[in-house]
C-alpha positions in Angstrom: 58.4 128.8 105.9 60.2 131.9 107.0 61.5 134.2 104.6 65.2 133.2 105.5 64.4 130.0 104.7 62.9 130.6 101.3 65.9 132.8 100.7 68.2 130.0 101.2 66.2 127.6 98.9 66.0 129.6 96.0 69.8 130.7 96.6 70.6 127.0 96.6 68.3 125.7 93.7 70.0 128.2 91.4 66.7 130.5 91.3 68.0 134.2 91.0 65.9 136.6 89.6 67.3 139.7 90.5 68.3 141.6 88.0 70.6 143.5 90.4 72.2 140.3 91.5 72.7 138.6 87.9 74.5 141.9 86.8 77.1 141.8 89.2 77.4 138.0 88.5 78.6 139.0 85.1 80.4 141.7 86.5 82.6 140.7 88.9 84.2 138.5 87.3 86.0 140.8 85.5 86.2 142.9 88.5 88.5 140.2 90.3 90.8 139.8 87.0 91.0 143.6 86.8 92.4 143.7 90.7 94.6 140.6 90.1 96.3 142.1 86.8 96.8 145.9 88.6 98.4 143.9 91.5 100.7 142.0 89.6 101.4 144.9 87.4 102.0 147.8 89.4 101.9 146.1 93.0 104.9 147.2 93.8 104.3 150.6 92.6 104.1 153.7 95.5 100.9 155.8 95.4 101.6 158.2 98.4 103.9 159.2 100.9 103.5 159.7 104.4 105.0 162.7 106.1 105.1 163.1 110.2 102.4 165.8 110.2 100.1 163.4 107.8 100.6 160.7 111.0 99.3 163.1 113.8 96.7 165.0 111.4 94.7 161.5 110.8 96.0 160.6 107.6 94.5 163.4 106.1 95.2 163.3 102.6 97.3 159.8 102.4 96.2 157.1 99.7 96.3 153.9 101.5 92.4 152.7 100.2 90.9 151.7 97.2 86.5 153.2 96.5 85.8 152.2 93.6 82.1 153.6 94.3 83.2 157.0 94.1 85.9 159.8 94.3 86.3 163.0 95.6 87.9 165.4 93.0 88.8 168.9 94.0 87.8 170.4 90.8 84.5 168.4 90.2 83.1 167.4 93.7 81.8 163.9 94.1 81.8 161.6 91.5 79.8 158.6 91.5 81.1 155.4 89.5 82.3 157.7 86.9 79.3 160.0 86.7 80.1 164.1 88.0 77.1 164.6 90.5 75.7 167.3 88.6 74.6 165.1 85.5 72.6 162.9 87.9 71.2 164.9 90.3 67.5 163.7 88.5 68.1 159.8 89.2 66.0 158.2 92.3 68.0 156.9 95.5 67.1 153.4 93.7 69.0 154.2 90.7 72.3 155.3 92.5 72.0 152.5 94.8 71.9 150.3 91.4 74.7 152.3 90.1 77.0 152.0 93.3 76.7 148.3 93.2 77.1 148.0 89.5 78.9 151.0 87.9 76.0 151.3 85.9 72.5 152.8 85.6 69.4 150.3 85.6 67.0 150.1 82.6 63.3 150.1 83.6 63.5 146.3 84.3 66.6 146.9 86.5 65.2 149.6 88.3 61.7 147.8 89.0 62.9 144.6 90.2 64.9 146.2 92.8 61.9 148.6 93.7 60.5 145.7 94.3 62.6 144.0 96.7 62.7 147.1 98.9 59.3 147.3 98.8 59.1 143.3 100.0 61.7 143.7 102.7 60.2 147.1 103.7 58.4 146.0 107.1 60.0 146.2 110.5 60.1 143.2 112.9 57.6 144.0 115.6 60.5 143.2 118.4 62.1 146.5 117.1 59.8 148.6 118.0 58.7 146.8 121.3 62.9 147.5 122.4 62.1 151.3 120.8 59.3 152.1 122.5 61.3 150.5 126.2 64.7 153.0 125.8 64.1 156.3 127.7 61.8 159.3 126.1 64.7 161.8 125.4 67.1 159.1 123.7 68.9 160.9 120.8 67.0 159.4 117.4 70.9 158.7 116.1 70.7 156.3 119.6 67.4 154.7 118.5 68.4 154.3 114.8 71.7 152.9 115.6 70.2 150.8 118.0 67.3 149.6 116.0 69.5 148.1 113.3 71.8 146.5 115.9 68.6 144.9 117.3 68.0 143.4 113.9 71.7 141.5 113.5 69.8 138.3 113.8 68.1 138.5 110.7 71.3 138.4 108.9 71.4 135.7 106.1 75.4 136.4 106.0 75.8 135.4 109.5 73.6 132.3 109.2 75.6 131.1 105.1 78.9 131.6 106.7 77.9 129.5 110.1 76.6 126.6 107.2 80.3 126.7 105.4 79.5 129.9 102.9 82.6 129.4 100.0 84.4 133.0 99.9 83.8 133.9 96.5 79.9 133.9 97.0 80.4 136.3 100.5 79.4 138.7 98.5 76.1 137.4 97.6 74.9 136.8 101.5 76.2 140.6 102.0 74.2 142.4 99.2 71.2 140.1 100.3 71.8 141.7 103.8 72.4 144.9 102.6 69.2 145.1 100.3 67.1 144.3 103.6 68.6 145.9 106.1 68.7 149.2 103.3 65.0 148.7 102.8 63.6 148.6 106.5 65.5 152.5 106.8 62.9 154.6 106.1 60.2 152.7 107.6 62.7 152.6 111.1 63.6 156.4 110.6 59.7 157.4 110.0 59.0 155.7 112.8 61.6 157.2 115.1 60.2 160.5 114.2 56.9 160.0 114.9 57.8 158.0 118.2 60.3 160.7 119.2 58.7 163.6 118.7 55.1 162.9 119.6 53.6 162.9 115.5 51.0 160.3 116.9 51.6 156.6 115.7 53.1 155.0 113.2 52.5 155.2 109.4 52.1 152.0 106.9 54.5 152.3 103.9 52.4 153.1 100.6 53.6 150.5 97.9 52.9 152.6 95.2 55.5 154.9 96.2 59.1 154.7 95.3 61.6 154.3 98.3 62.7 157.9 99.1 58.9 159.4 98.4 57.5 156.6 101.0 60.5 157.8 103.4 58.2 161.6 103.5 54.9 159.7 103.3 55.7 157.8 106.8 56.8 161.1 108.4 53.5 162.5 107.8 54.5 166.1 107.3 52.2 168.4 105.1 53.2 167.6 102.0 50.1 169.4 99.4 52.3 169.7 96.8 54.6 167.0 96.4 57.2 168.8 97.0 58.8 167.4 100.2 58.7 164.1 98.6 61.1 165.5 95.5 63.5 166.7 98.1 64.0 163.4 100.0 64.4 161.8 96.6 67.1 164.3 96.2 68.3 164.3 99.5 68.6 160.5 99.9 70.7 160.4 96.5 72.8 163.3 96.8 73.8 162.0 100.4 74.9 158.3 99.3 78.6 158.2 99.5 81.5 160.0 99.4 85.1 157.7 98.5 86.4 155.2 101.4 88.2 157.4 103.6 85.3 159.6 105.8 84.8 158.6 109.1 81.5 156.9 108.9 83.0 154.8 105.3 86.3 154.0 106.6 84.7 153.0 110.1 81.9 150.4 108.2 84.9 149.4 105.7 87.0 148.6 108.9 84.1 146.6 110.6 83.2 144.7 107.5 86.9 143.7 107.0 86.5 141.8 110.0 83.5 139.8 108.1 81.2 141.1 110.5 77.5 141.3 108.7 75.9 144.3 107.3 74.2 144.7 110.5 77.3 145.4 112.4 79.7 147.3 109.8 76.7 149.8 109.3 75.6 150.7 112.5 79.8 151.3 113.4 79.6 153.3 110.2 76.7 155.4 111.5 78.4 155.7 114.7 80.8 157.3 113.5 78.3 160.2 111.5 77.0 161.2 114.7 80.1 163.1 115.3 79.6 166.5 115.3 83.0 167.1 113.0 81.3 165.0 110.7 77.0 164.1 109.9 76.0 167.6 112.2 77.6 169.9 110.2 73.9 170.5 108.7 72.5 171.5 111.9 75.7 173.9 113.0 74.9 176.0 109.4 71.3 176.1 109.9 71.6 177.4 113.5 73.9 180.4 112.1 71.6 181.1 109.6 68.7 181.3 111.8 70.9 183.4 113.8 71.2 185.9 111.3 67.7 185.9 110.9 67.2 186.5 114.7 70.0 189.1 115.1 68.2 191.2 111.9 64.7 189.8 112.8 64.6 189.0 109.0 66.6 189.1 106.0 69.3 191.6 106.3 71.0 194.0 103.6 74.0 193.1 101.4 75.9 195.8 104.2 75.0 194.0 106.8 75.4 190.5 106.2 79.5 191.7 104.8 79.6 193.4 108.1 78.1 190.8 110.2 80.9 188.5 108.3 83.7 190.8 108.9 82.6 190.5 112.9 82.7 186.9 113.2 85.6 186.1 111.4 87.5 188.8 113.0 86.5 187.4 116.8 88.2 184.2 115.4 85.0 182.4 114.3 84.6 180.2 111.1 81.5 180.6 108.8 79.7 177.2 109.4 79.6 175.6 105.8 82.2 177.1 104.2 85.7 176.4 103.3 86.3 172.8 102.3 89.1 170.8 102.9 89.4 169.0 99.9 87.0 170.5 97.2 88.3 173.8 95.6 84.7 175.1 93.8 81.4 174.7 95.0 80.6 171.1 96.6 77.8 170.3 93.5 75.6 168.7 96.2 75.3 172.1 97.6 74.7 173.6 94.3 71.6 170.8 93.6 69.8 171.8 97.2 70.3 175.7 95.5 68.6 174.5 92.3 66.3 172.8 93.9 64.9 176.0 96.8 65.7 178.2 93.5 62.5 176.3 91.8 60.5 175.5 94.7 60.8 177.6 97.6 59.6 181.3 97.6 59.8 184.3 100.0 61.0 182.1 102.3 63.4 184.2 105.2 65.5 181.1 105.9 66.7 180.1 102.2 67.2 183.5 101.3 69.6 184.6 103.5 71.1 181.1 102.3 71.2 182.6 99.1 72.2 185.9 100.1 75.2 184.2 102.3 76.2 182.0 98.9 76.5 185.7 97.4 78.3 187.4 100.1 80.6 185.3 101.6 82.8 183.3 99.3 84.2 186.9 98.3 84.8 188.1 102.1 87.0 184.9 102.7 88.4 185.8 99.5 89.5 189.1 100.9 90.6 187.7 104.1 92.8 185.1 102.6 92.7 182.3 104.9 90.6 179.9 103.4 92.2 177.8 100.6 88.8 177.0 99.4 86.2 179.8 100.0 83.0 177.6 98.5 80.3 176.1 100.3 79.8 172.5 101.0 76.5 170.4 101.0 75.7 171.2 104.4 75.3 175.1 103.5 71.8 174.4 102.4 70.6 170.6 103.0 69.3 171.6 106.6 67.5 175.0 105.7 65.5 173.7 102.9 64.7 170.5 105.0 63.3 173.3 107.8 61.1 175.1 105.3 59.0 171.8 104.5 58.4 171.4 108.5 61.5 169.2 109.4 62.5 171.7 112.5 63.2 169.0 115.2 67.5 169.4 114.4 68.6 166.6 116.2 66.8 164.2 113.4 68.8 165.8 110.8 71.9 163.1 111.1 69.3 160.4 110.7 68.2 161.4 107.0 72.1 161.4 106.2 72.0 158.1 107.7 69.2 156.7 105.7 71.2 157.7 102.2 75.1 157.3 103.5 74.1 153.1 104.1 74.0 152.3 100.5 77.4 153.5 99.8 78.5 151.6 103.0 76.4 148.4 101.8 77.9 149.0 97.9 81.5 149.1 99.4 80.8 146.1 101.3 79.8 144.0 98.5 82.6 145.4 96.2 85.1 144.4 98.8 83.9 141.2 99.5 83.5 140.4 95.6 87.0 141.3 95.5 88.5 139.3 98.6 89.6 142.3 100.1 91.4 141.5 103.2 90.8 142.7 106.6 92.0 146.3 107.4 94.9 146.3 109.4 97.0 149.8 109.1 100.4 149.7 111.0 100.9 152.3 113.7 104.3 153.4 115.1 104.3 155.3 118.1 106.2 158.5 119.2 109.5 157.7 120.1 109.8 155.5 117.0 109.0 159.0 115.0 111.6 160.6 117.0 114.5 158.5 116.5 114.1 157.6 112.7 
């Protein structure tokens, strides 16, 4: 009996045991009541307006979703389900996963029992590495991530309960089941595409006595002697989770998954999307300045120097990659967890201390220059030089990790949405001449 099959007996015999599952069964319930009283009251209501230069400037900045997952305040940085970042920063990727789904943090049961189903569903079909190991040697790992979940689309129970007749209220169901499988196999797929990628030698098997983010840096097989790469994927993997509705890689999944197109689809479009370099390489733009200014000063330079090399760059009409937000107006807190992190674990390392020397230095020269509404750093400031000090150096992996982490916020909106009959997304456009002549 395959496991779909078993899935789909249990599911219909009434036999859930997930603890996961049976507390957004009592949740969400008073999720769909909550939705249908703010509609009725306030429906009606206007929560932004649209200008002409809002239009052309991607609707940067209009309110036209709804992420209940998490927000993005300017003062605060990311919030998850009601939790600043900063008080969390100690939970596993398990635990935020729990808490995007649920608004809520598990209790040891909780948190077991879905350790446990992402340790069941961990293995990779065999037919996804056979189309892996066909595509050319030099694909781009985002290529052979993206096209390894693709690959898997026919595993998805969603697609097969909607083809029997699925009732709408229990979409939801089929999509977290989805999600939960499809969010499991990620590390194993990612380790994999490392290794396969960049010559490490073959694969590794997953260790089920580690916890889903520390098994992520077991697979990769990088020299770990101390533990400590396996704390900073923990960290990495939950700091990177989600970030409201509205970023390209979100909004593109949200958009796909309106369409009631599986979790196999709406994240891999999602995904596609953070391969852009305006958005999932910003990592690998800030480490390659910072390894610059290690180059140009063959080392770490003087206070002097790094202010002057600053002055230079901005003045030749350069940005300082990392820097300046477009919405947050202190530090982005994920950037200041990375610093907390190197600040305990990493010593006379070149590469994070001219991070930290830059995080002195250079908030106060775009302070001076006055161009920058926000002259704080952003996650990407650090992520990708602390990730190079524990051996990660191949750069063009680095959108991968982000990938790994950013699909449980895209498979906790999913379910939310679904649980709440969202309908498909369908924004209307105008074109030019309309804007002209009104």
């Amino acid at each position: 009996m395959t496991p779909e099959v078993k899935f789909l007996l249990s599911f219909r015999k009434g036999k859930e045991m997930s603890k996961l599952l049976n507390t957004l069964k009592k949740k969400i319930p008073d999720w769909r009541y909550e939705v249908k009283q703010v509609i009725e009251e306030k429906g009606q209501d206007i929560i932004s307006n649209v200008t002409v230069s809002q239009a052309y400037g991607g609707m940067r900045g209009i309110k036209g979703l709804v992420c209940d997952t998490s927000a993005v305040s300017a003062d605060t940085g990311l919030i998850i389900r009601g939790f600043p970042l900063l008080e969390i920063t100690k939970i596993l990727p398990e635990e935020v996963f729990f808490l995007l789904l649920t608004g809520e943090l598990p209790d040891d049961e909780g948190l077991k029992d879905l350790q446990n189903q992402l340790t069941e569903h961990g293995e990779v079909p065999d037919y996804v590495w056979d189309v892996l190991s066909a595509m050319p040697k030099d694909s781009h790992p985002m290529v052979m991530f993206n096209t390894a979940i693709l690959v898997m689309e026919r595993e998805s129970i969603f697609k097969k309960r909607y083809d029997e007749g699925l009732q709408k209220q229990d979409y939801w169901k089929a999509i977290l089941d989805d999600g939960i499988r499809l969010v499991a196999k990620l590390p194993n797929i990612a380790a994999g595409i490392y290794r396969m990628r960049f010559d490490k030698g073959s694969r590794i098997e997953i260790d089920k006595s580690l916890d889903w983010g520390a098994n992520f840096a077991h697979m990769m097989g990088l020299d770990d002697p101390t533990g400590d790469l396996k704390k900073l994927m923990r960290l990495y993997l939950m700091l990177h989770c989600d970030h409201e509705g509205g970023n390209v890689s979100a909004f593109s999944a949200l958009t796909v998954a309106s369409a009631l197109s599986d979790p196999y689809y709406s994240v891999s479009a999602g995904l596609n999307g953070l391969a852009g370099p305006l958005h999932g390489l910003a990592n690998q733009e800030c480490l390659k300045f910072v390894l610059e200014i290690r180059d140009h000063f063959k080392g770490v330079p003087t206070d002097e120097e790094l202010t002057d090399f600053t002055w230079e760059r901005l003045n030749s009409g350069r940005v300082i990659p990392g820097y300046g937000h477009a919405v947050l107006r202190c530090p982005d807190p994920r950037f200041t967890a990375f610093m907390e992190f190197g600040n305990e674990h990493i010593q006379n390392d070149d590469v994070f201390s001219i991070v930290q020397k830059i995080f002195n230095i250079v908030p106060e020269v775009l302070k001076e220059q006055g161009k920058a509404k926000n002259p704080w750093p952003n996650v990407d400031a650090a992520s990708g030089a602390l990730l190079y000090h524990y051996g990660l150096t191949e750069f063009s992996f680095y959108t991968v990790l982000f990938s790994i982490s950013r699909a449980m916020g895209m498979v906790s909106q999913m379910v939310v949405n679904r649980a709440l009959g969202m309908p498909i997304t369908r924004p209307k456009s105008v074109t030019t001449d309309w804007i002209k002549n009104q």
